[in-house]
C-alpha positions as CSV (number, residue, x, y, z in Angstrom):
1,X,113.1,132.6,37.0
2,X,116.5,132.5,35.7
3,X,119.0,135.3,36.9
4,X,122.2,136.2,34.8
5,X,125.2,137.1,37.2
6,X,128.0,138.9,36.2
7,X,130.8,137.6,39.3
8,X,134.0,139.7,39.7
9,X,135.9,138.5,42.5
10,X,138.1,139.6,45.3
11,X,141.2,138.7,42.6
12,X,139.8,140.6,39.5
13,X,138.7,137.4,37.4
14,X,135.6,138.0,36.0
15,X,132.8,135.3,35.0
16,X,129.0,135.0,34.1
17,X,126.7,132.4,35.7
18,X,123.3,131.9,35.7
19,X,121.3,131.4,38.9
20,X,117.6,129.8,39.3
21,X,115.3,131.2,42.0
22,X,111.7,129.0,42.0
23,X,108.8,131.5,43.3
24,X,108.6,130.2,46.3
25,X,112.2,130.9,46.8
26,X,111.2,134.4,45.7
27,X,109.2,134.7,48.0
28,X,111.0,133.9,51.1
29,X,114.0,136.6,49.9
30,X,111.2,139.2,49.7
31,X,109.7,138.6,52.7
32,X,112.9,138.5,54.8
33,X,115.3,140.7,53.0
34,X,116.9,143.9,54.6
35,X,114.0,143.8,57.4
36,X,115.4,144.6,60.7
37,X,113.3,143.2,62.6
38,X,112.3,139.6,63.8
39,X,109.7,137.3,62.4
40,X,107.0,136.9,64.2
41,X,103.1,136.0,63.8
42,X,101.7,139.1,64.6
43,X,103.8,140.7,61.7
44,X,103.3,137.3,59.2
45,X,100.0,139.6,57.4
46,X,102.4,142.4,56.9
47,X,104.0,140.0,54.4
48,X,101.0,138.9,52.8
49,X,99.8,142.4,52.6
50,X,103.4,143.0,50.6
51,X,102.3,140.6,48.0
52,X,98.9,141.7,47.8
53,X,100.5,144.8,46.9
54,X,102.7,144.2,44.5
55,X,101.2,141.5,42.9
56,X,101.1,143.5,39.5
57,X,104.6,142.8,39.9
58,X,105.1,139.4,40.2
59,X,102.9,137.9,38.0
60,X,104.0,134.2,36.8
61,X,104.4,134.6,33.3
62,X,106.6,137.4,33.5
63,X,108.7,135.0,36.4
64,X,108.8,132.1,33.8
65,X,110.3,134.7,31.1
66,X,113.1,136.0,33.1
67,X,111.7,139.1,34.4
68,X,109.2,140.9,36.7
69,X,105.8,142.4,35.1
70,X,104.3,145.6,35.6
71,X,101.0,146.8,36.2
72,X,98.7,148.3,33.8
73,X,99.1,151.2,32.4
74,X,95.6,152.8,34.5
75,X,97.5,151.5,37.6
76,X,101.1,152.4,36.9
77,X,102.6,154.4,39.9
78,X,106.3,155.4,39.1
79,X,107.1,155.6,43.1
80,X,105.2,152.2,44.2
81,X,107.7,150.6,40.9
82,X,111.0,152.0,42.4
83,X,110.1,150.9,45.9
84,X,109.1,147.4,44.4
85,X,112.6,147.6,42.8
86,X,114.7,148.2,45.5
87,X,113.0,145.9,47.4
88,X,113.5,143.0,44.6
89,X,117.1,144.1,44.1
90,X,117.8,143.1,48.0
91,X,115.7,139.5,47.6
92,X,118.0,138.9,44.6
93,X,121.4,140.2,47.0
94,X,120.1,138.0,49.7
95,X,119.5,135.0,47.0
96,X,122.7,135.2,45.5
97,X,124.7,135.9,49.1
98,X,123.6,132.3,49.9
99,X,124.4,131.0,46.7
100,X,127.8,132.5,45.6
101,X,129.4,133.0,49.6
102,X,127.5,130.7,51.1
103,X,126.1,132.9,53.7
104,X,124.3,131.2,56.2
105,X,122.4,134.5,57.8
106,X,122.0,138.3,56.5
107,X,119.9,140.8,58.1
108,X,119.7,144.4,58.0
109,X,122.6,146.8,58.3
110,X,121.0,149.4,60.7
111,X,119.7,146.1,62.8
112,X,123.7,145.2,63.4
113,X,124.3,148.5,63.7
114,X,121.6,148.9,66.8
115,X,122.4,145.2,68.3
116,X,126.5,147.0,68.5
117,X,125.2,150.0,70.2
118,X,127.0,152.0,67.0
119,X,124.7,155.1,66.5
120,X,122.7,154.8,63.0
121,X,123.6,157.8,60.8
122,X,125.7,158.6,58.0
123,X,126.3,156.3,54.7
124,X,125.8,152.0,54.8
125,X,125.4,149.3,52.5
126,X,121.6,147.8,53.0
127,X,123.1,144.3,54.3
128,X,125.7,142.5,56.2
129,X,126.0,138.6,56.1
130,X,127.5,135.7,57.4
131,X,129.1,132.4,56.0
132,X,131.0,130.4,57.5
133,X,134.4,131.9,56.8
134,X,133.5,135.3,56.6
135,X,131.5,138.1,57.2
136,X,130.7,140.6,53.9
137,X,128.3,143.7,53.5
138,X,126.0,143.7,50.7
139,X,124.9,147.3,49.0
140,X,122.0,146.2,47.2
141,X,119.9,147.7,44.8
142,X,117.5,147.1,41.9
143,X,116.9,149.0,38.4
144,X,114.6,149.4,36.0
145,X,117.2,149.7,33.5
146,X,120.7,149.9,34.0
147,X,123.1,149.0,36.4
148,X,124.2,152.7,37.6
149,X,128.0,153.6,38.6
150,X,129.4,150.5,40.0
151,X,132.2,152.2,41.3
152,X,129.8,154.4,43.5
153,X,127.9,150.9,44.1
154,X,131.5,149.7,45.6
155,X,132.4,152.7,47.6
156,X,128.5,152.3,49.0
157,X,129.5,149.0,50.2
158,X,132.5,149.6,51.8
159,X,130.6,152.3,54.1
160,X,129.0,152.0,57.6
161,X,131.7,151.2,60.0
162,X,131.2,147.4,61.3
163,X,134.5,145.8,60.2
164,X,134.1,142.9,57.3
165,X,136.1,140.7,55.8
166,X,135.1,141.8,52.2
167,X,131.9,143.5,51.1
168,X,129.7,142.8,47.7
169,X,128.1,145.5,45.4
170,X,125.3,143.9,44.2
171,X,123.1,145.4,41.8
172,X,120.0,143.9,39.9
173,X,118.9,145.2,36.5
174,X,116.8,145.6,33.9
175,X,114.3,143.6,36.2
176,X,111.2,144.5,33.6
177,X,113.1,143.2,31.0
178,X,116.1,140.3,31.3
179,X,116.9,140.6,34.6
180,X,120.8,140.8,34.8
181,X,122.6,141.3,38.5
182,X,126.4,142.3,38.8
183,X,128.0,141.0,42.1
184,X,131.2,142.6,42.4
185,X,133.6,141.7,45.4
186,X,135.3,144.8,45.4
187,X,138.2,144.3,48.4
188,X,139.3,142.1,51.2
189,X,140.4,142.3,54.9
190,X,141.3,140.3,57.5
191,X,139.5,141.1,60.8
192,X,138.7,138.6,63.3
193,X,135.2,137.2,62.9
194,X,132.7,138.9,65.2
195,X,130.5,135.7,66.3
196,X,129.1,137.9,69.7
197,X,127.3,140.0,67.0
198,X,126.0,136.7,64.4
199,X,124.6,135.4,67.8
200,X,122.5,138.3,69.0
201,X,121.3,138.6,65.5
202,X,120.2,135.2,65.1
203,X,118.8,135.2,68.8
204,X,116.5,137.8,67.9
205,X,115.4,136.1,64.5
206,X,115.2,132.8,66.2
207,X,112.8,133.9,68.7
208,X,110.4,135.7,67.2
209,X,110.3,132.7,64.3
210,X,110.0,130.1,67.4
211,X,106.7,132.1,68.6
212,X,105.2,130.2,66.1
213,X,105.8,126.7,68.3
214,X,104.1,128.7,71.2
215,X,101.2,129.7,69.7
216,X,98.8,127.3,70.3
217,X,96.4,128.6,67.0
218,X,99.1,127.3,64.9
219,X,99.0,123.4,63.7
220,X,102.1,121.7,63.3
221,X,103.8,118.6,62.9
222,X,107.5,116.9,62.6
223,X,109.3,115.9,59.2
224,X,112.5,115.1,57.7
225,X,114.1,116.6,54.9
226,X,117.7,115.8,53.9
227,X,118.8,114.2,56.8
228,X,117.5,117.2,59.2
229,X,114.6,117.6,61.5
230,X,112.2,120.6,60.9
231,X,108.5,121.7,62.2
232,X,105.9,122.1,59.6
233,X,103.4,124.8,61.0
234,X,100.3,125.4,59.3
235,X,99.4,128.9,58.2
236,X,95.7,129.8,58.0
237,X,93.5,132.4,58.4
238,X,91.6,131.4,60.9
239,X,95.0,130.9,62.9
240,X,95.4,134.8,63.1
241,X,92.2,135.7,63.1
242,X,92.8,133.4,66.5
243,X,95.4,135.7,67.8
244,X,93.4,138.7,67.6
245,X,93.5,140.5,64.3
246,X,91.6,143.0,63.6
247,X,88.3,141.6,62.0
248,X,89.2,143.9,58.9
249,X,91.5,141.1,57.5
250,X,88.4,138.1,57.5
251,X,87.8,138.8,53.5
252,X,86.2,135.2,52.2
253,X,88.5,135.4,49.4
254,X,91.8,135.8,51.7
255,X,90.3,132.6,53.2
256,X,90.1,130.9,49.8
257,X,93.8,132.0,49.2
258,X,95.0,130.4,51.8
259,X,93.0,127.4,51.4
260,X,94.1,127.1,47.7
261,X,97.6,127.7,48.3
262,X,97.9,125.7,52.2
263,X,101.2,127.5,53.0
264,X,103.5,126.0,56.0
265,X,106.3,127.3,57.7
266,X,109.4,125.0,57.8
267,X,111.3,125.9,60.7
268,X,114.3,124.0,62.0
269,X,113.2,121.2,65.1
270,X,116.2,122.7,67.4
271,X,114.8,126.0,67.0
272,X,114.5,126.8,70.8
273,X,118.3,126.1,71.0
274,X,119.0,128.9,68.6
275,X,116.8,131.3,70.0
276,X,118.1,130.6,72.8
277,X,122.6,130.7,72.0
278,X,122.2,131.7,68.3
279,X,124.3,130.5,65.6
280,X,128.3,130.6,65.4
281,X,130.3,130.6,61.8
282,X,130.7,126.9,63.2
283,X,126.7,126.4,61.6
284,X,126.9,124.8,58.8
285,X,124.4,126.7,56.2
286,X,121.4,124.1,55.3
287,X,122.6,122.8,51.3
288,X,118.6,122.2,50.3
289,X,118.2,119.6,47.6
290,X,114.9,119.3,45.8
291,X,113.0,119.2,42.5
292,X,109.9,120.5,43.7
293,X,108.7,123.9,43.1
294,X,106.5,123.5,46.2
295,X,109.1,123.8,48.8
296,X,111.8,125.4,49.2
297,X,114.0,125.7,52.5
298,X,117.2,128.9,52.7
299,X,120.6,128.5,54.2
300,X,119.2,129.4,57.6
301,X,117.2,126.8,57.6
302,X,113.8,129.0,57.4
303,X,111.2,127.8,54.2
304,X,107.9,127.6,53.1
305,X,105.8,124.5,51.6
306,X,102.5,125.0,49.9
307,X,100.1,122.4,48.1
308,X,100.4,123.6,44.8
309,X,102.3,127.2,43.4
């Protein structure tokens, strides 16, 4: 799917690029996007159930044309679509983060808000990130048609209190059509860079992603992929039927899913360490490199492999 960006930055200059996010790449932004809290495996069905549900949605013709499809008319729900849109508009804000500012790591905005001990009320933009060289709020959202005020999209993103270097307004359109995305820097501050907050973030992530190496349901083995070591873990039913699901989820055709699609987990081999210290803007974001629409690995070093997609 091919996204077309409308970038105004920090200086005013204004250009149009165009972005491509595989499915699988999709997916990982949908699953991880805006959720404030830490992978883990107990939690890994509640992302499968997300793409049960909206699988109306992301049906792969409608990917290949440049936009997300919509269910049929006897199944059309005008709440379930807006939810399903704001939720794509922050996969695309968390896409284009790592693309355009190289972040290396966004999460929540009430999560760094909680991990700061600032009290979680009043107006914020839906994400904060990382890169490198600077840290950046993201106010995210995602229309049916058009883009909204995107001066009230700016003065969103400027809100919530945790000092930034800049912040984005990022705001995905006419997603059942074209699908367009402005991503508008709007200012830019200098405050020093808050690396005691990017650590207790990424600890958190970290761990709960590293559970996955504990778990000894879960099949893995070592691999390298452009230049870097990673795990490869398995993902099966069977492995969380192992850790005590409820027996509810044991539908033959889930099995077959999984079966069909063999999905792994790519998770970084030092992945102890940064549960343990969590990253610094010293990380370098992962650059992945690859043809294949069967794998695809983010900035944070986080991916997903499957057999065939």
């Amino acid at each position: 799917m091919n996204i077309d960006v409308e970038y105004l930055d920090s200086s005013g200059n204004m250009s149009t690029r165009s972005y491509h996010i595989s499915r699988l790449a999709l997916t990982k932004h949908l699953a991880i996007a805006g959720q404030g809290y830490s992978p883990k495996p107990e939690k890994f069905l509640r992302t499968i159930g997300m793409f049960l549900h909206y699988s109306h949605y992301l049906q792969k013709n409608a990917l290949n044309n440049n936009r997300f499809s919509e269910p049929p008319i006897s199944l059309s729900d005008p709440t379930e679509k807006s939810q399903f849109s704001n939720i794509a508009g922050k996969a695309i804000a968390d896409f284009l983060s790592k693309r355009i500012d190289s972040s290396l790591f966004t999460v929540n905005y009430e999560a760094a808000m909680r991990i700061k001990g600032m009290p979680v009320r009043g107006f914020r933009p839906d994400l904060i990130a990382y890169s490198p060289q600077a840290m950046f709020a993201i106010e995210a959202k995602g229309f049916t048609n058009g883009h909204g005020n995107m001066h009230a999209h700016k003065n969103q993103s400027k809100t919530g209190g945790i000092p930034v270097n800049y912040t984005i307004a990022s705001i995905s359109y006419d997603l059942y059509n074209q699908i367009k995305c402005k991503y508008h820097d709007p200012y830019n501050e200098d405050v020093n860079y808050d690396n005691k907050t990017l650590q207790n973030l990424t600890k958190v992530y970290y761990s709960g992603l590293a559970e996955f190496l504990d778990n000894k349901y879960f099949e893995k083995k070592t691999t390298q992929i452009n230049g870097e070591k990673f795990y490869e873990i398995e993902l099966s039913l069977r492995n969380f039927n192992a850790i005590n699901y409820d027996s509810a989820f044991n539908f033959f055709w889930l099995d077959d899913i999984f079966h069909f699609f063999r999905p792994r987990l790519i998770l970084p081999q030092n992945i102890k360490e940064l549960a343990q210290n969590g990253i610094t803007n010293n990380t370098e974001p992962f650059i992945f490199n690859s043809d294949s629409n069967n794998i695809y690995i983010d900035n944070d070093r986080v991916g997903l492999n499957v057999r065939r997609w």
